[in-house]
N, C-alpha and C positions, 0 to 999 in steps of 0.2 A: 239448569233447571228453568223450568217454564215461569212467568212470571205477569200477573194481571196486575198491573197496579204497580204495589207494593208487596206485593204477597204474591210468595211462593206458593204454588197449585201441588202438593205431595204426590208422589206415585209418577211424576212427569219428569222427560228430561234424561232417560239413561243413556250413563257412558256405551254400555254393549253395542256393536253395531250388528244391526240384526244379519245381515248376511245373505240375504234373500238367496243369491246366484251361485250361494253353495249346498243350501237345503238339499236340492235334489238331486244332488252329484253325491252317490255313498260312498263312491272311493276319495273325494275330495273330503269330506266327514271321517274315514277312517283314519284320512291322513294326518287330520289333526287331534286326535287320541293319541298323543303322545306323553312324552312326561313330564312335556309343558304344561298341557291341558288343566285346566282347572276344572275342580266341580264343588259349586256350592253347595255348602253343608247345612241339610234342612231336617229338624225334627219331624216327620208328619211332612205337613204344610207350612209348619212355623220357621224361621231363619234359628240359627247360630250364630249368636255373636263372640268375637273375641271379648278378651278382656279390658281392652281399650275401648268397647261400643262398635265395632264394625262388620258388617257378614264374617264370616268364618269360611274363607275356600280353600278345599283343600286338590289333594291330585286324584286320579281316577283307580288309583288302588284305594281310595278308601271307598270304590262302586262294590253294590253286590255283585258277583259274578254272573247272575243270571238276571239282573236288573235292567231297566229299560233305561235309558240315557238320551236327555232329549238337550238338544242342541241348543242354546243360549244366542249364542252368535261368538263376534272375537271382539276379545278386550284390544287397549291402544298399543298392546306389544302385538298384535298379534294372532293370541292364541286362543285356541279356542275354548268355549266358555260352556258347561254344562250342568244339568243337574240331573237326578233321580228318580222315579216317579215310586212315589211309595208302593212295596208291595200290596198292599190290602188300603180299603178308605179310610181315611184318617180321622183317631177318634176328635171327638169335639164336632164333628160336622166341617162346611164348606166355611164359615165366617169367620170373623177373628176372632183369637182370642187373648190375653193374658198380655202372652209373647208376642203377639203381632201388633198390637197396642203399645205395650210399650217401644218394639222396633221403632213406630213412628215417631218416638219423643229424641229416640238417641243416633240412630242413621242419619249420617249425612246424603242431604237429597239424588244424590248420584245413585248409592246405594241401596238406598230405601225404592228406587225407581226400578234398580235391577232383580230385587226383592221380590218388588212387586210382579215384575212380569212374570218371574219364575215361577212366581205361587199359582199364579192363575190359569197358566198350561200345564204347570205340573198338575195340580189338581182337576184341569180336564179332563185328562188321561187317566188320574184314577177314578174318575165317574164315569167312563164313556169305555169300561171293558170290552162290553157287547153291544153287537149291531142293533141300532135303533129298525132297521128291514126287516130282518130275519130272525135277529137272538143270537148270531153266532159269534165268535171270538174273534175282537178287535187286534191289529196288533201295528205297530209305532211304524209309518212312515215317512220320508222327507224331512227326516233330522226331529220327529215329531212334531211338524207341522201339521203333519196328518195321520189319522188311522185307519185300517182298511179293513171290513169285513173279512175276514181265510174264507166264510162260507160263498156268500153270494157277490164279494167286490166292492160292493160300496164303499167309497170314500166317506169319509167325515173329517170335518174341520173343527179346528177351535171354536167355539161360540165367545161372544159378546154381546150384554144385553144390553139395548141401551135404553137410561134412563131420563127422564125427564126432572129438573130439580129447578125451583122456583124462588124466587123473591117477586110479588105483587105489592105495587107501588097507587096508594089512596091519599087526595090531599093530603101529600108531603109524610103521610107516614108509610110501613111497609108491614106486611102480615105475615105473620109466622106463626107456627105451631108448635104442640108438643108431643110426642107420645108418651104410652105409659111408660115405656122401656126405657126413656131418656134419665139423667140424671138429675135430680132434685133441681127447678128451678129453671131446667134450661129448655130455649128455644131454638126452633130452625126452620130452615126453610122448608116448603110442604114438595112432595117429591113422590114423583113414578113410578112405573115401567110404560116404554112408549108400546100401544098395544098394536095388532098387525092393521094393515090398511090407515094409520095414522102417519100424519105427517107430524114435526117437533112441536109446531105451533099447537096443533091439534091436540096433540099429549098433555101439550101444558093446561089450554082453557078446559081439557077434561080432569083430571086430576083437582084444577081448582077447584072447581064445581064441584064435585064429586066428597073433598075433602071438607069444604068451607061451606060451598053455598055461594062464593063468587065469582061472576061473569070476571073478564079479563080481556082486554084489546092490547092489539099494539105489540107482539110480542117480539125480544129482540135476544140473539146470540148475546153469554158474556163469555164464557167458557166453559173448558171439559176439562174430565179426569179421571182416568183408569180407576178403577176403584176392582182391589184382588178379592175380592169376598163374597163370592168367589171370584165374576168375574163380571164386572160392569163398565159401561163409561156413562159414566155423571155427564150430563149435558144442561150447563149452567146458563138460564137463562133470566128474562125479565119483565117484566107486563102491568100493565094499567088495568085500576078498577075503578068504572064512575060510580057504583056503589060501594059503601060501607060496608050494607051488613053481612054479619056471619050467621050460618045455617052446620053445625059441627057434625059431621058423619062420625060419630063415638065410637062405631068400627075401626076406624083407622087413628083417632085424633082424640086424645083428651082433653087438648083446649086450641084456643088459637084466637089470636088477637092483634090488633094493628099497634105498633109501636113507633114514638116521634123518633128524628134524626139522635137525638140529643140523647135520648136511651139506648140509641146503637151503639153510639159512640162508647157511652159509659159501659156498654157492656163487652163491646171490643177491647177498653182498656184493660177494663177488670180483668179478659180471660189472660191478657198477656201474663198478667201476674200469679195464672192460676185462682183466678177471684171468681165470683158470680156480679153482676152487675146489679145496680139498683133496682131496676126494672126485671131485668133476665139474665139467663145464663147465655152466654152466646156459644155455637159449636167449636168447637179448638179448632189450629190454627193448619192441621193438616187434614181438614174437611173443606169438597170445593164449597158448601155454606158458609163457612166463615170467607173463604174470598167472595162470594155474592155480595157480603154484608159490606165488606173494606170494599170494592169497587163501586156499589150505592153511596157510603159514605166520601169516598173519594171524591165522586166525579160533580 
């Protein structure tokens, strides 16, 4: 598993290896639909876990007969690794929910990584039936790396959006936000979508702006993170502001404020323990925001 600091970066790190040099070989893909083959077993979008806390995989008889099977890659035996794509889109929407939450508390990170990729192409595929060209029906190519228009041909590939996700750093404190949706007390980093014709840096000083009302210099890579919900990468970054003040876009933010070291800290502790901190709630410890916060406080 990936690792900044101290802290593990969730959704990074899987065992699968993805296989690139057999995608597009069908007979090489046939060959491994055996009764090795594993297929992970997903509600919807959401995982199966056994009873012990781990995925659930089972063999490829427990596939629909007319289901679509999208190719994972091979585990360390070997074999090849797959899943499902749901008949119809799956109720609750593309984000997490419940089950996918809790996954993150109880999967060991290997898992939770392989989890993670599976949701995020499988749930591709059941949003990308018909061709964005034409309208006509999608159907799975290259092990489901791809799907191809039957009417007019067009390819289409997996998407990834990437986002932009921030800590800004002011005489020695760091600003964070809250939204409504967030949980009683807690704060996080203020955060994107990088929009077209931008570059990362650019995403970030607009975003601030945009969120707060702060100018920002200096902007520096800390890390990424897959993030399946649907399907994003977190692009963790960091940035200076020689102003203070905040200007709260209430569209996006219900509050946001600059916090000392000394309240990160306590509020890092707290959350190990499932606490809120004195000051704030910090984001748990499988959001790349809470490793933003441990590698500011680290370094």
């Amino acid at each position: 598993m990936l690792r900044t600091a101290s802290t593990p970066i969730a959704f990074a790190g899987s065992p699968i290896d993805r296989a690139d040099h057999i995608r597009g070989d069908a007979d090489a893909i046939a060959g491994l639909m055996t009764v090795r083959a594993r297929l992970l077993r997903l509600d919807g979008l959401d995982p199966v876990l056994t009873p012990n806390g781990g995925l659930d995989w089972g063999s490829l008889a427990d596939a629909s007969p007319d289901g679509e099977l999208v190719f994972l890659g091979l585990d360390d035996a070997g074999r090849g690794c797959f899943a499902e794509v749901p008949p119809a889109s799956p109720q609750g929407g593309p984000h997490a929910g419940p089950a996918s939450w809790n996954a993150m508390t109880v999967l060991e990170p290997g898992e939770l990584a392989a989890y993670g990729g599976a949701r995020a192409l499988v749930g591709w595929h059941a949003r990308h039936r018909f061709c964005a060209a034409c309208g006509g029906g999608t159907v799975l190519a290259k092990g489901g790396w791809q799907r191809t228009c039957t009417a007019c041909g067009t390819e289409h590939f997996p998407r990834v959006d990437p986002v932009t996700i921030m800590t800004v750093e002011h005489d020695g404190k760091l600003l964070l936000g809250r939204q409504p949706r967030f949980p009683a007390g807690r704060y996080s980093a203020l955060a994107g979508f990088v929009e077209p014709g931008e570059t990362i840096e650019e995403a970030v000083a607009r975003e601030t702006f945009e969120e707060a009302g702060v100018r920002v210099r200096d902007v520096v890579y800390v890390a990424s993170q897959p993030w399946p919900f649907p399907s994003s990468l977190m692009i963790g970054c960091h940035a200076f502001a020689d102003d203070g003040a905040i200007t709260i876009d209430a569209t996006e933010l219900e509050d946001a404020r600059w916090f000392t070291r000394e309240e990160v800290v306590d509020a890092l502790d707290a959350i190990a323990d499932g606490e809120i901190g004195r000051a704030f709630g910090a984001p748990p410890s499988h959001a790349v925001a809470h490793t933003l916060l441990r590698w500011w406080v680290d370094r």
